[in-house]
C-alpha positions in Angstrom: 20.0 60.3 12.0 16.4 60.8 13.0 15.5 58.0 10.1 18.0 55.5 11.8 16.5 56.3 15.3 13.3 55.6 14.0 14.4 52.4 12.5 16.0 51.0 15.7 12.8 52.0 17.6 10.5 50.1 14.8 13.1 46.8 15.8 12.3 47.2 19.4 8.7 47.9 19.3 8.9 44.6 17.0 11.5 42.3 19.4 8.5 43.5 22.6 5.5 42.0 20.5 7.5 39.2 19.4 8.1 38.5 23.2 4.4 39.4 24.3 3.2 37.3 21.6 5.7 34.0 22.8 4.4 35.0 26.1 0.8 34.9 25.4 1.3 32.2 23.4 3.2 30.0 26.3 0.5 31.1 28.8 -2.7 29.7 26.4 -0.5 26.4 25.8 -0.3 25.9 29.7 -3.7 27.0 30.5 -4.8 24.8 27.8 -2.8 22.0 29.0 -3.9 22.7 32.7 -7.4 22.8 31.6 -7.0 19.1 30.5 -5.2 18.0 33.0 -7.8 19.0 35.6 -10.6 17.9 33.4 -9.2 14.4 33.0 -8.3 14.4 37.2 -12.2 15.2 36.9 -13.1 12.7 35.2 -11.1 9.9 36.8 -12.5 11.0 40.3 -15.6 10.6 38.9 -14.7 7.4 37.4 -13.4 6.0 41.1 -16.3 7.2 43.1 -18.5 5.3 40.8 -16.8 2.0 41.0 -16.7 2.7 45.2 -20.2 3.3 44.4 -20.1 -0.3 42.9 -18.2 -1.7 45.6 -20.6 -0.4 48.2 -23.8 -1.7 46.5 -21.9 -5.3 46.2 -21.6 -4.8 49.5 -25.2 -4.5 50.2 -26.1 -7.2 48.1 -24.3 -9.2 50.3 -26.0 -8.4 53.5 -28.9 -8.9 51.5 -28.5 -12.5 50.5 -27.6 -13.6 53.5 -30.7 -12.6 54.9 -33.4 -13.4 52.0 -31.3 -15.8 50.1 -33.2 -18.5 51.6 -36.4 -17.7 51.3 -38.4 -19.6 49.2 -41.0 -17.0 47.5 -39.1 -13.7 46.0 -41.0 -11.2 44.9 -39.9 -10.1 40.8 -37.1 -8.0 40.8 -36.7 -8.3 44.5 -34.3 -11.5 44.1 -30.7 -11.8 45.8 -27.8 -11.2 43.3 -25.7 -14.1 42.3 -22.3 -14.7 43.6 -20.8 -16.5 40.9 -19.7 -13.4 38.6 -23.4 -12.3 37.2 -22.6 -9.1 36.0 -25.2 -6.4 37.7 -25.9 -2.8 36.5 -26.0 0.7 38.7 -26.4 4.5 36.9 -25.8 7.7 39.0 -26.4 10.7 37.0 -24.8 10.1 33.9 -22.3 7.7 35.3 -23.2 3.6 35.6 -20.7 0.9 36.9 -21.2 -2.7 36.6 -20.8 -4.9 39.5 -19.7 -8.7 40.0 -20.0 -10.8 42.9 -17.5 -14.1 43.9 -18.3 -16.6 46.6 -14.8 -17.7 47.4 -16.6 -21.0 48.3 -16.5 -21.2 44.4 -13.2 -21.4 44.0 -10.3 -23.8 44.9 -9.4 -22.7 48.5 -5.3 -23.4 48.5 -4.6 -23.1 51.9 -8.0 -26.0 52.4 -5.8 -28.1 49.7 -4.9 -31.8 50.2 -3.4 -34.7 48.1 -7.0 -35.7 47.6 -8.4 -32.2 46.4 -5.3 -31.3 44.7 -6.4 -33.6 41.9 -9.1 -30.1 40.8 -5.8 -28.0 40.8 -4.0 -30.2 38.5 -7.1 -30.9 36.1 -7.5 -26.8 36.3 -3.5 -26.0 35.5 -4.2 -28.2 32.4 -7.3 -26.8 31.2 -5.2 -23.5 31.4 -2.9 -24.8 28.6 0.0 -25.9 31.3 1.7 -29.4 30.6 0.6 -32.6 32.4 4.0 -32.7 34.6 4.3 -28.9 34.9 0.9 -28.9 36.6 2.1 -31.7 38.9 5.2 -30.2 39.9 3.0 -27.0 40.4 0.3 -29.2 42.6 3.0 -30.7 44.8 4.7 -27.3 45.1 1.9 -25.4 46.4 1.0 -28.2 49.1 5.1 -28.2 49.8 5.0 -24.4 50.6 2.3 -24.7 53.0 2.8 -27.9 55.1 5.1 -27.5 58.3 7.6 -30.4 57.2 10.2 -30.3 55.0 9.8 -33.5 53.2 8.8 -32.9 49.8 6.6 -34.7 47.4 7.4 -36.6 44.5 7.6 -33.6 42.2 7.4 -31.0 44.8 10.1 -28.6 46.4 10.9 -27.9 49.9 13.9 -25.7 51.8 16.6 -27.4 49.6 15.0 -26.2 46.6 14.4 -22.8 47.3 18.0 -22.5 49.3 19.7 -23.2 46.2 18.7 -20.5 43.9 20.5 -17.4 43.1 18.2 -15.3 45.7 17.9 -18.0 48.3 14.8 -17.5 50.6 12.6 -20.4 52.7 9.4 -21.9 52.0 6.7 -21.0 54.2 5.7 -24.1 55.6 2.1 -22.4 56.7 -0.9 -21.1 54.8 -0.3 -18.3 52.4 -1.1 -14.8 53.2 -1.6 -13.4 49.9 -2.0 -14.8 46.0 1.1 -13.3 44.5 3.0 -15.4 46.9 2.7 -18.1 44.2 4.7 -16.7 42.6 7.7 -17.3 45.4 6.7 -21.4 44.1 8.5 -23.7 42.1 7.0 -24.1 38.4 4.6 -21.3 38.9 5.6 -17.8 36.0 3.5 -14.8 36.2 2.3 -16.1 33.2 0.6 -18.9 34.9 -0.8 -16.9 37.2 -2.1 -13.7 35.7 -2.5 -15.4 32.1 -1.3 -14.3 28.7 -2.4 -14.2 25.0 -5.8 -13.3 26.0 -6.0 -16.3 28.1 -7.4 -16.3 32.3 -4.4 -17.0 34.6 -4.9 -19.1 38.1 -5.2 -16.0 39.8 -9.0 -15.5 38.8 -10.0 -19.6 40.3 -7.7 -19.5 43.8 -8.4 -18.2 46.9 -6.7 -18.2 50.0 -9.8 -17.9 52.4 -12.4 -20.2 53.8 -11.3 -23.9 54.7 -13.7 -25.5 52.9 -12.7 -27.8 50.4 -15.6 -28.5 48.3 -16.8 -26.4 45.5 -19.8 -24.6 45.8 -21.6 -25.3 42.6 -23.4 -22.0 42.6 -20.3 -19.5 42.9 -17.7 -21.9 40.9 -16.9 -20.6 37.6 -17.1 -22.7 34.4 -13.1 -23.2 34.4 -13.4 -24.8 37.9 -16.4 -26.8 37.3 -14.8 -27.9 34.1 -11.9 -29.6 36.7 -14.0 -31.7 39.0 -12.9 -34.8 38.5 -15.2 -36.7 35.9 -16.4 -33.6 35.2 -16.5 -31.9 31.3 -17.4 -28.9 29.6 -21.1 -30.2 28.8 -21.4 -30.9 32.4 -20.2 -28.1 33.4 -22.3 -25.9 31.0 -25.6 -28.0 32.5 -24.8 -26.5 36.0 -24.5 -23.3 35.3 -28.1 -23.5 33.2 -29.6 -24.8 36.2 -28.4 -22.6 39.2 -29.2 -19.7 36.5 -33.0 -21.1 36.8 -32.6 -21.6 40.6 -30.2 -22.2 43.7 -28.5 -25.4 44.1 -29.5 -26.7 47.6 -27.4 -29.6 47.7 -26.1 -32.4 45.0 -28.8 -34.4 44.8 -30.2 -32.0 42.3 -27.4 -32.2 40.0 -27.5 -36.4 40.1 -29.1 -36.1 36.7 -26.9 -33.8 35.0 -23.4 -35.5 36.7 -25.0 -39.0 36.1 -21.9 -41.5 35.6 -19.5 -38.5 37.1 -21.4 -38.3 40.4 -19.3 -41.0 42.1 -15.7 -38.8 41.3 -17.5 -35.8 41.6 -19.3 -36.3 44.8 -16.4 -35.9 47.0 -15.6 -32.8 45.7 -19.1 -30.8 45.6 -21.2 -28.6 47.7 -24.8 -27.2 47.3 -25.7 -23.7 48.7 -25.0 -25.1 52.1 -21.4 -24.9 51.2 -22.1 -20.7 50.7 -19.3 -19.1 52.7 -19.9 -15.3 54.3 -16.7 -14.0 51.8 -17.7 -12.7 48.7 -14.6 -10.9 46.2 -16.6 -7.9 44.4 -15.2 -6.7 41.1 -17.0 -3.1 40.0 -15.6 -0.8 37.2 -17.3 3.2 37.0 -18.0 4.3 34.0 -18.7 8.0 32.1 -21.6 8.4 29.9 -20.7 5.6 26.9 -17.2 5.1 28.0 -15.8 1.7 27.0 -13.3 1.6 29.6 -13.3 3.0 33.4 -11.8 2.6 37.0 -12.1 -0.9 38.4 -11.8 -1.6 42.3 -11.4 -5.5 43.5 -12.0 -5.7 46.9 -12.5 -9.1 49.3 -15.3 -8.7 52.3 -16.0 -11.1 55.4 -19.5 -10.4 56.9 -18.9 -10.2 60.7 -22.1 -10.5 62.6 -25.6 -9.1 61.1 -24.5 -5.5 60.4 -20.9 -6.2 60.4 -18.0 -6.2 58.0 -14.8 -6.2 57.0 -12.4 -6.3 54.4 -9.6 -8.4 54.0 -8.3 -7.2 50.5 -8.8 -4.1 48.9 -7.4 -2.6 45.3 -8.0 0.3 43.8 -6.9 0.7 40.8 -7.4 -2.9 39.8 -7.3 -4.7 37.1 -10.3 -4.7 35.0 
């Protein structure tokens, strides 16, 4: 009797450290997994206020190059920072982020576009790997969605069009509030616009600010240069060497370079003069070697001397 009581007690004194020991066990795996948790929230705040660190410095930049960007003798080191995507450095502590600057006079302003300039739009589509018609029908599309008629062009689409589909909804027959909305026209896939395989979509060479519609040879990226009509890579590749040596003040200084193209080209180009006060900044934070981090796009108007504003901000963006 006294054996079996013993026995049974053993069992329970077992069956409690068999639960204590699940217990303990469950609590370490939790605390463990909170401990990570937190530590990566950590580290991603870190990661953010380092790209707004970024953002804030582009922002600087700005105000700085449209005081001093004109000034004939800079001082080493001392020079403003390029708008046409120059990657720049920052490190805080043992943090960095890498900024980029945009002039949206660089790129092709849709809501600026005409018949005339729409020629950069179609030469752009095609350099993007779209088909020779597609990029028509996208070209008359876009300038379809924006005008206030509804007559559309020869490959365009208008109120009919978009009436007919299975989620029927109207053109907008004014300028377009936001990118994505391309995607609401005819001919135009996300994979157009954000790109695929690798490749860079039309997102990253549009803008919807600034009525300007000549491209500011400083800020326009090689893709857009490469579209001007008459234009080609080596001429394109020639621009870019030169504004890296200096600003472009005006088009005369590219007469060499463009020679034969300057008459097509011509029409379509602006020096610095062209220089609009809305930059896009790009910045991604980093941690110590990381190879990826936070990125923050974010669009800024300068409004006055001390002013500004933005009209586009995303965070987390694509990096």
């Amino acid at each position: 009797m006294i054996s079996s009581q013993r026995g049974i007690a053993l069992l329970i004194v077992l069956w409690v450290m068999t639960i204590l020991m699940a217990t303990v066990l469950s609590f370490t795996l939790m605390t463990r997994a909170e401990s990570y948790s937190t530590l990566a929230f950590k580290d991603g705040m870190e990661r953010q206020f380092l790209a707004e660190a970024g953002i804030e410095r582009g922002i600087a930049e700005i105000f700085y190059r449209s005081v001093n960007g004109a000034q004939m003798a800079i001082l080493a080191g001392s020079g403003a920072w390029k708008t046409d995507g120059t990657p720049y450095h920052g490190r805080i502590g043992n943090g960095q982020y890498t900024v980029r600057l945009l002039d949206e006079s660089g790129k092709i302003s849709l809501n600026a576009l005409t018949d005339a300039s729409s020629l950069i739009l179609r030469n752009l589509l095609m350099n993007l790997g779209v088909a020779a018609d597609a990029a028509d029908g996208i070209a008359d599309s876009i300038l379809d969605w924006k005008d206030a008629d509804d007559l559309h062009r020869l490959n365009g689409a208008e109120n009919d069009y978009y009436q007919s589909l299975a989620r029927p909804y109207r053109a907008r027959n004014a300028n377009f509030e936001a990118l994505e909305e391309l995607l609401l026209v005819k001919g135009l896939t996300p994979e157009i616009l954000y790109g695929a395989d690798g490749k860079k979509g039309l997102l990253d060479f549009v803008s919807i600010y600034g009525k300007a519609n000549r491209i500011n040879l400083n800020a326009a990226p090689r893709e857009v240069l490469t579209a001007l009509p008459g234009s080609s890579a080596m001429i394109a590749d020639q621009i870019i060497a030169l504004r890296e040596a200096t600003e472009i003040k005006s088009t005369a200084e590219i007469i060499n370079i463009i020679g034969g193209a300057n008459a097509p080209m011509a029409a379509y180009i602006a020096g610095q003069s062209n220089a609009s006060v809305i930059c896009s900044i790009e910045s991604i934070g980093f941690k110590d070697l990381e190879k990826r981090g936070y990125a923050i796009r974010a669009t800024v108007a300068l409004d006055g001397l001390n002013r500004h504003r933005y009209l586009n901000y995303r965070s987390p963006a694509e990096s």
